[in-house]
matplotlib code that plots the C-alpha trace (Angstrom):
import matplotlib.pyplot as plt

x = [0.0, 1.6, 1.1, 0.7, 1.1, -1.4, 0.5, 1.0, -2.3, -3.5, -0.9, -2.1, -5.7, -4.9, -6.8, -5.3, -4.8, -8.1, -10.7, -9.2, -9.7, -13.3, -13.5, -12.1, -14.8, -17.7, -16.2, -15.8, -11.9, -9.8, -5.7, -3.6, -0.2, 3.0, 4.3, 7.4, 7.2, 3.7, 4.4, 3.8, -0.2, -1.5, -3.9, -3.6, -3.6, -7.5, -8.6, -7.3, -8.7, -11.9, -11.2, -10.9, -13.9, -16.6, -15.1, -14.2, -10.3, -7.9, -4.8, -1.5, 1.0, 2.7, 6.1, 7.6, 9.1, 12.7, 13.7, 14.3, 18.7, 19.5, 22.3, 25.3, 28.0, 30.9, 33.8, 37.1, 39.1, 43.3, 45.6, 47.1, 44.1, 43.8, 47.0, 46.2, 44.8, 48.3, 50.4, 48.5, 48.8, 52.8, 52.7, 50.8, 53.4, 56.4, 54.1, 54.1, 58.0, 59.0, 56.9, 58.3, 62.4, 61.2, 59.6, 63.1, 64.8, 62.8, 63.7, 67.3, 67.5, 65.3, 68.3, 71.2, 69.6, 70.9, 68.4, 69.2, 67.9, 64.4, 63.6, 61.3, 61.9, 59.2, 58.0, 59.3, 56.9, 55.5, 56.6, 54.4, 50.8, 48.9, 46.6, 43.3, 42.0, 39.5, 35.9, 34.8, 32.6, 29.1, 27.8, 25.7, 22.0, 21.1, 19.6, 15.8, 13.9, 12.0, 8.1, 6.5, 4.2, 0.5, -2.0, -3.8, -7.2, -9.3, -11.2, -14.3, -14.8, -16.6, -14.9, -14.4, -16.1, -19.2, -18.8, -18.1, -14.9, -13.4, -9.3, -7.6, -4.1, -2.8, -5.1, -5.6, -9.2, -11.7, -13.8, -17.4, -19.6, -21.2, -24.7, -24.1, -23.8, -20.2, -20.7, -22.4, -20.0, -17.1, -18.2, -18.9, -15.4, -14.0, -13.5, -13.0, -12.6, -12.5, -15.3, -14.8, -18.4, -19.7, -21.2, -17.8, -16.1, -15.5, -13.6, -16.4, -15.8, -17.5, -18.9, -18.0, -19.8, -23.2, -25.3, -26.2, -23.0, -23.7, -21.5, -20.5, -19.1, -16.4, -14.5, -12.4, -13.8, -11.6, -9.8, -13.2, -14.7, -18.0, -19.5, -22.9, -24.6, -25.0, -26.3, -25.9, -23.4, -26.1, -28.2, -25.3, -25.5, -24.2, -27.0, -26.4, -22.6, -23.7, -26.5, -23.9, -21.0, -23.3, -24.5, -21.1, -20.3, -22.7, -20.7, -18.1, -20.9]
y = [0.0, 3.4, 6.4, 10.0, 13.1, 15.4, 17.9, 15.0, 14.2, 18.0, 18.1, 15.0, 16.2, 19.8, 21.5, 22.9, 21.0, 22.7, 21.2, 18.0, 17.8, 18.6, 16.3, 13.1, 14.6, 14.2, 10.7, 9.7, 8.4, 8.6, 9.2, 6.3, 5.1, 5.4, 1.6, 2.7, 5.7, 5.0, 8.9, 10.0, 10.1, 10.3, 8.8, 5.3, 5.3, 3.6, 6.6, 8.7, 7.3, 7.4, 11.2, 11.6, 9.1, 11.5, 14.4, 13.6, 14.4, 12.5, 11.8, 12.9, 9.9, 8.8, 8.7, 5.1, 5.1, 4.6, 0.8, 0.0, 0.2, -3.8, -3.8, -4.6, -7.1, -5.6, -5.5, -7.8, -5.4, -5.6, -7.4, -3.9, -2.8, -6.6, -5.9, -2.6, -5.0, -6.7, -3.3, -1.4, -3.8, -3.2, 0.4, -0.1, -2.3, 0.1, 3.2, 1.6, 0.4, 3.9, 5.2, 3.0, 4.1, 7.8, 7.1, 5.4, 7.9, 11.0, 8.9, 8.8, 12.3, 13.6, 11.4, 13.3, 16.9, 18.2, 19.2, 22.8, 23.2, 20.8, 23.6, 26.4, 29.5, 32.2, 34.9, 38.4, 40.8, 43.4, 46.9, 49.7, 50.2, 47.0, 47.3, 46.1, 43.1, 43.2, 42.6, 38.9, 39.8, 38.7, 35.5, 35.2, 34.6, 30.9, 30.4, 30.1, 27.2, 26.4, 26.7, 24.2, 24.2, 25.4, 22.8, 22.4, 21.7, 20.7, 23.3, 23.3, 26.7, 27.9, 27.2, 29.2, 26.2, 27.1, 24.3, 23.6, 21.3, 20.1, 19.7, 17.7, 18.7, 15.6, 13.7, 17.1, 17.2, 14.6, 12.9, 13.8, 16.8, 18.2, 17.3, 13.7, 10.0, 10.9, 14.5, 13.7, 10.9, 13.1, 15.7, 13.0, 12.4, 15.5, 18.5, 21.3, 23.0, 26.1, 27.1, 29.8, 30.6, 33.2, 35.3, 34.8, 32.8, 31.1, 28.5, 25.9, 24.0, 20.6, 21.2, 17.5, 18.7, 19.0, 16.5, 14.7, 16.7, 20.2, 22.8, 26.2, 28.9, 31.5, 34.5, 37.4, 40.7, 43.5, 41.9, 40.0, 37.0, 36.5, 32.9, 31.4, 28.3, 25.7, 22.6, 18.8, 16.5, 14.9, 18.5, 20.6, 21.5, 24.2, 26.1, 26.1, 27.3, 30.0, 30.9, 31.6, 33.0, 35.8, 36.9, 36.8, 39.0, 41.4, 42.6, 44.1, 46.7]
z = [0.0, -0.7, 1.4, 0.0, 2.3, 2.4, 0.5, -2.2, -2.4, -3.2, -5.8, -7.7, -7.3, -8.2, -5.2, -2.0, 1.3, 3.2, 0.3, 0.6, 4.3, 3.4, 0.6, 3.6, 5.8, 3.3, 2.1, 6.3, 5.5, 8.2, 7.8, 7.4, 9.0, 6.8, 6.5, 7.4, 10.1, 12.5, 13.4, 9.8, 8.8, 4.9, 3.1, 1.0, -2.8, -2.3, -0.8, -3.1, -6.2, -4.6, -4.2, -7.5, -9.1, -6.4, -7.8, -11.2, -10.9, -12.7, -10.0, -11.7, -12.7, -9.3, -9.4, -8.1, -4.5, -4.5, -3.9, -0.1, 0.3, 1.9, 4.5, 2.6, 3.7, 6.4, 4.3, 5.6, 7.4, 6.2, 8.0, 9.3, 11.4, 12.6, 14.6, 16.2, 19.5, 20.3, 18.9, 21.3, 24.2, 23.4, 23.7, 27.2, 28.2, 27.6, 29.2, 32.2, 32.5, 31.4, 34.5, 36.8, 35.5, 35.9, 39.2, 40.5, 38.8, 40.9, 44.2, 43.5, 42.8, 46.0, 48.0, 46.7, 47.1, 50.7, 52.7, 53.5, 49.8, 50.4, 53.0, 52.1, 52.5, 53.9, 51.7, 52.4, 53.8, 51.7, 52.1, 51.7, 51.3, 50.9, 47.9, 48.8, 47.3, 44.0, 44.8, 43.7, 40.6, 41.5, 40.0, 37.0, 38.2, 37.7, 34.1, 34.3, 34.0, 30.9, 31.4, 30.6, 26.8, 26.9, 27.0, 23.4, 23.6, 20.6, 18.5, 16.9, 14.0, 11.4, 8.0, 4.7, 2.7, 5.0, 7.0, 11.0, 11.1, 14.8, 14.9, 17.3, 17.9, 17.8, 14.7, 12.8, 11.3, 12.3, 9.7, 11.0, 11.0, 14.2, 15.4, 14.1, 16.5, 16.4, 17.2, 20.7, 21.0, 20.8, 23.5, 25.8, 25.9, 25.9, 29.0, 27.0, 23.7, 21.4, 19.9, 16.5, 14.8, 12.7, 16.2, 18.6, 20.0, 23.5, 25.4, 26.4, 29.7, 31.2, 34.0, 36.0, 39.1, 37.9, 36.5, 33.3, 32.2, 31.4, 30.0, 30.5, 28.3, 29.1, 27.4, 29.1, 27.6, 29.2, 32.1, 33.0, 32.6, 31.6, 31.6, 29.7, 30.9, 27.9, 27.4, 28.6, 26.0, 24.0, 23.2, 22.5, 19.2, 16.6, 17.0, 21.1, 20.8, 17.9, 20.1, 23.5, 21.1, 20.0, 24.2, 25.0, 21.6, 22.7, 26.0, 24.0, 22.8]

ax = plt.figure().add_subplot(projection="3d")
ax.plot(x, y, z, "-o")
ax.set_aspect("equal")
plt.show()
C-alpha cells in the first residue's frame, strides 16, 4: 500500500490542502499510518482514487518510490588494522615500564639533594601600602527554568467552505460533522474545547460537578470573565454554541 502526504495528495488532485480535508470529511476516511514511520499520517492510494472518481479528478501519474537500500555485507578489514589489539597492548606495556624508570629515577635524585635546599623558605613581607584586594565579581544569576508548553485543547470553528470542522491537535481534522452519532460521542469524551463561529467565540468547559453533564461557556472581555450556561453533551449543538458565542459577543458593545 503506498502512502501519500497530504501535500502530495493536493498536488495529484490539483486543489489545495483545506478542500481535501473537506472532501475526507464528506467521504468519512480517516488518515492512514505510513508503512514505514507510524508517526507519519496520509492517506492510501484507495482513498485517493476514490477522491478523484466523487469528484471527477484525474490523480497525476505517481512517481515510483525509491527501492528500499538492503544492509550490505561488512567489508574484511586488512591485516594492518587486525594488529592494532596486540600493537596497542605493546605500547601499554612500555608506558608503564618507562613510568616505573622515571619514578626510580625521581627517588634517586630527592636522596642526593641536601636538605638545606628541600627547606622552604618564607615569603618576604610586603613593604608599603597594601593594595586592597579586588571585589569577587558577582555571579551570573542561575539560568531560568523552561516553562512548561500550553495545553492544546481541541477546536471546533466555522470554515471558509461554509462548513463547521473540529481539529484535534494531535489527529488534525476529524472525519465527522457536528450534530451527528459521532458529534455527541465526541463531547462525551472531551473536558474542554475552542469554539470559532460566525457570532464569537468562547472556550467551552465541562462542568463534571453537575449533573447529566452540562456545560459552560467563558471569554475574558476586558480583564473580565463572563460565563454562559450551555447545554448537557447529548443536546449541545451548533445552534447552542452559535447561540452563546453571539450573548457573549454582545458585552463588548
Amino acid at each position: 500500500m503506498t502512502c501519500f502526504s497530504l501535500a502530495e495528495a493536493a498536488r495529484r488532485l490539483d486543489i489545495d490542502v483545506k478542500t481535501l480535508h473537506r472532501w475526507l470529511a464528506e467521504a468519512h476516511c480517516l488518515l492512514q499510518s505510513h508503512p514505514r514511520d507510524g508517526r507519519k499520517k496520509g492517506i492510501s492510494d484507495q482513498q485517493l482514487s476514490l477522491l478523484a472518481s466523487l469528484h471527477h479528478r484525474q490523480v497525476a501519474s505517481l512517481s515510483q518510490e525509491p527501492p528500499i537500500s538492503l544492509p550490505c555485507e561488512v567489508p574484511t578489514l586488512p591485516d594492518a588494522l587486525l594488529t592494532l589489539p596486540e600493537q596497542l597492548a605493546t605500547l601499554q606495556a612500555q608506558i608503564a615500564a618507562l613510568q616505573l624508570q622515571v619514578a626510580d629515577l625521581t627517588h634517586l635524585l630527592t636522596q642526593h639533594v641536601p636538605a638545606s635546599t628541600r627547606m622552604v623558605k618564607p615569603l618576604p613581607k610586603p613593604t608599603g601600602t597594601v593594595k586592597p584586594s579586588p571585589k569577587p565579581t558577582p555571579a551570573r544569576p542561575a539560568a531560568k527554568t523552561p516553562t512548561k508548553p500550553k495545553h492544546v485543547i481541541p477546536r471546533v470553528e466555522y470554515g471558509e467552505q461554509g462548513h463547521y470542522v473540529v481539529i484535534c491537535p494531535k489527529l488534525g481534522v476529524l472525519p465527522f460533522e457536528p450534530d451527528t452519532e459521532a458529534w455527541f460521542a465526541w463531547v462525551r469524551e472531551q473536558d474542554s474545547f475552542r469554539f470559532v463561529g460566525q457570532s464569537g467565540y468562547f472556550t467551552a468547559h465541562h462542568e463534571w460537578r453537575v449533573p447529566k453533564g452540562a456545560w459552560r461557556a467563558h471569554r475574558h472581555i476586558r480583564n473580565r470573565v463572563y460565563i454562559q450556561r450551555l447545554a448537557p453533551h447529548h443536546e449541545l449543538t451548533i445552534a447552542v454554541l452559535e447561540q452563546a458565542a453571539q450573548a457573549l459577543q454582545a458585552h463588548l458593545s
